[in-house]
C-alpha positions as semicolon CSV with decimal commas, in nm:
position;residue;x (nm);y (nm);z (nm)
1;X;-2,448;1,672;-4,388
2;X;-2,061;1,818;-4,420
3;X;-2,148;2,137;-4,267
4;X;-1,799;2,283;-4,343
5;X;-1,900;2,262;-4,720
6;X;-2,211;2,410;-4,633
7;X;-2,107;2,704;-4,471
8;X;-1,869;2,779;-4,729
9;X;-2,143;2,728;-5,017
10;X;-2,372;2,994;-4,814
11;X;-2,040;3,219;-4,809
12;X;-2,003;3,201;-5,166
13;X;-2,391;3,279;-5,194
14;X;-2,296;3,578;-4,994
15;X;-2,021;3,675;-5,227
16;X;-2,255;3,638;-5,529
17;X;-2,437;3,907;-5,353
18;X;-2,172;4,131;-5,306
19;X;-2,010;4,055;-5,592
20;X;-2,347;4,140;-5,814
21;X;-2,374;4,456;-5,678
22;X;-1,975;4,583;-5,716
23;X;-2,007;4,474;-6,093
24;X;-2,313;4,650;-6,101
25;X;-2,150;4,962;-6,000
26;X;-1,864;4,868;-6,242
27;X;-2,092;4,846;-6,485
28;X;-2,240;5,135;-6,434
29;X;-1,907;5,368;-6,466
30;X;-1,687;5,170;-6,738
31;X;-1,958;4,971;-6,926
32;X;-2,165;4,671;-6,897
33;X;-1,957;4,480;-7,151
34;X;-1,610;4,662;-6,968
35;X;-1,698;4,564;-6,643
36;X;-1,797;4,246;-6,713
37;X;-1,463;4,188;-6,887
38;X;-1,265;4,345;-6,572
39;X;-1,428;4,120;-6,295
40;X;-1,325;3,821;-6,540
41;X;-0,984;3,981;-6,588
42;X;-0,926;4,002;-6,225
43;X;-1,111;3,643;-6,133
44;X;-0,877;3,477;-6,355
45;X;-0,529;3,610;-6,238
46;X;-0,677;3,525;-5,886
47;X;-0,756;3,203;-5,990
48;X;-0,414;3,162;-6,149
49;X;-0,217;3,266;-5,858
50;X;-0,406;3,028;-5,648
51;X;-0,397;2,760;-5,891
52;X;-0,005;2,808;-5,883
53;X;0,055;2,802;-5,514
54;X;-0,271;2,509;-5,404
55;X;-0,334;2,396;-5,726
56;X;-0,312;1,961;-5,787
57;X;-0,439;1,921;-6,069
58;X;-0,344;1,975;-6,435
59;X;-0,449;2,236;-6,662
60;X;-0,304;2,073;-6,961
61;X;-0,517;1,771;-6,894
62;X;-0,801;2,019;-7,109
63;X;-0,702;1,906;-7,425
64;X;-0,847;1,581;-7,356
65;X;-1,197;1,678;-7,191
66;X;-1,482;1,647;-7,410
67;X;-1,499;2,004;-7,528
68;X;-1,888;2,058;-7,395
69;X;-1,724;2,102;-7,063
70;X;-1,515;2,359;-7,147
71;X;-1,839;2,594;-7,225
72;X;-1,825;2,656;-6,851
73;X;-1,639;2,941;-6,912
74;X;-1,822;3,070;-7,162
75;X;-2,167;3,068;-6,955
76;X;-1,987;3,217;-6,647
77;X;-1,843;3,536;-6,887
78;X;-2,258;3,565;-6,944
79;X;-2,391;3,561;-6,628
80;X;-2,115;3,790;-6,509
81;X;-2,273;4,025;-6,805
82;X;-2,649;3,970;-6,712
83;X;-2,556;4,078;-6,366
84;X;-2,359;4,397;-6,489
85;X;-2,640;4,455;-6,688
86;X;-2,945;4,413;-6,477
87;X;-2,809;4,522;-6,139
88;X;-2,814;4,890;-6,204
89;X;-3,140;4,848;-6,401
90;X;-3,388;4,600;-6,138
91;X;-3,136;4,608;-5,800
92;X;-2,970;4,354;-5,701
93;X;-3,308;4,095;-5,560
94;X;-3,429;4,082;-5,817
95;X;-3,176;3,996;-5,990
96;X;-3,079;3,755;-5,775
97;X;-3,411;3,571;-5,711
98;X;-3,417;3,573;-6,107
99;X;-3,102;3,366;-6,149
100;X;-3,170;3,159;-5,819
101;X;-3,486;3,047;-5,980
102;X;-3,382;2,951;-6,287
103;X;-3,062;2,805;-6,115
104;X;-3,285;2,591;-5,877
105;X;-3,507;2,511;-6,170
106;X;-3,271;2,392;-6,454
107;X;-3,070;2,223;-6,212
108;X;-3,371;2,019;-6,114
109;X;-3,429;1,935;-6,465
110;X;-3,060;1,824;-6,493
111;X;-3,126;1,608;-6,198
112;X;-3,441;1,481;-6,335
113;X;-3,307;1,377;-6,659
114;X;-2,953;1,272;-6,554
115;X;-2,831;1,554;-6,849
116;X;-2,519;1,636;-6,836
117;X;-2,354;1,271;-6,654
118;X;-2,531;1,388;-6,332
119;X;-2,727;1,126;-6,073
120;X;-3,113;1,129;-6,197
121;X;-3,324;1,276;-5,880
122;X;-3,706;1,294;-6,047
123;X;-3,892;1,606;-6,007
124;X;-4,153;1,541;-5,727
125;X;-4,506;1,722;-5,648
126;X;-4,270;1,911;-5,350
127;X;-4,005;2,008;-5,572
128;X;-4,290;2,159;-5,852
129;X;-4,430;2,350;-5,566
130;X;-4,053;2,479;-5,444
131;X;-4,073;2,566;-5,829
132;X;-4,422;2,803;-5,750
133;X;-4,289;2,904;-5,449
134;X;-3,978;3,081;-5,617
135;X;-4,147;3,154;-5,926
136;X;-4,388;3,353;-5,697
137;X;-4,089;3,498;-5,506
138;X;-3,984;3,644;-5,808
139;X;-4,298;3,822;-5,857
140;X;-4,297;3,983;-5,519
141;X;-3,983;4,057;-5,538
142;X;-4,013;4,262;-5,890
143;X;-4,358;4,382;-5,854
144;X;-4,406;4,753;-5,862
């Protein structure tokens, strides 16, 4: 395993964290919808900048991508908005074992049925239980 790329995907599951909870706080003082809009706002001229200086690919090349894969965007701007939303209202746990679950789950099915022009992986009896295990998680974690 290319534990560079590892480390930096448990990094960026760090920043998820963090990040969840400053829009949260966003959220909370300009608007769900505001904030959400903001953190995008700022991501992309980031994302720009950095695309201008490291970038090697090209942008323009978009025109000729099926357009499904340009939704991307479009389901990022919503989970930014659930997490605005729901941070200030559940905390951030649960809010993250909510979308880790259904991350961990609907990527499985994506795997399982190849959706999407991923490799098919078939759901297994250990990967249904990982499914319990988080769905049960997720419980715990928002019980009162």
């Amino acid at each position: 395993m290319n534990w560079i790329i590892l480390i930096t995907v448990f990094l960026g599951g760090v920043a998820v964290a963090v990040q969840a909870s400053i829009n949260g706080g966003l959220g909370r003082h300009i608007g769900v919808i505001e904030g959400a809009f903001l953190s995008f706002l700022i991501g992309t001229i980031t994302l720009f900048v950095i695309m201008l200086f490291f970038g090697k690919g090209n942008v323009f090349l978009a025109t000729e991508v099926p357009r499904w894969e340009l939704v991307g965007g479009i389901l990022g701007a919503f989970y930014v908005y659930t997490m605005v939303l729901s941070v200030p209202r559940i905390g951030v746990a649960a809010a993250l074992v909510a979308v880790i679950a259904a991350q961990i789950i609907t990527s499985s099915l994506i795997d399982h049925f190849g959706w999407l022009g991923m490799k098919q992986i078939p759901i297994d009896g250990q990967r249904i239980l990982g499914f319990v295990f988080l769905l049960a998680a997720l419980y715990l974690i928002t019980k009162k």
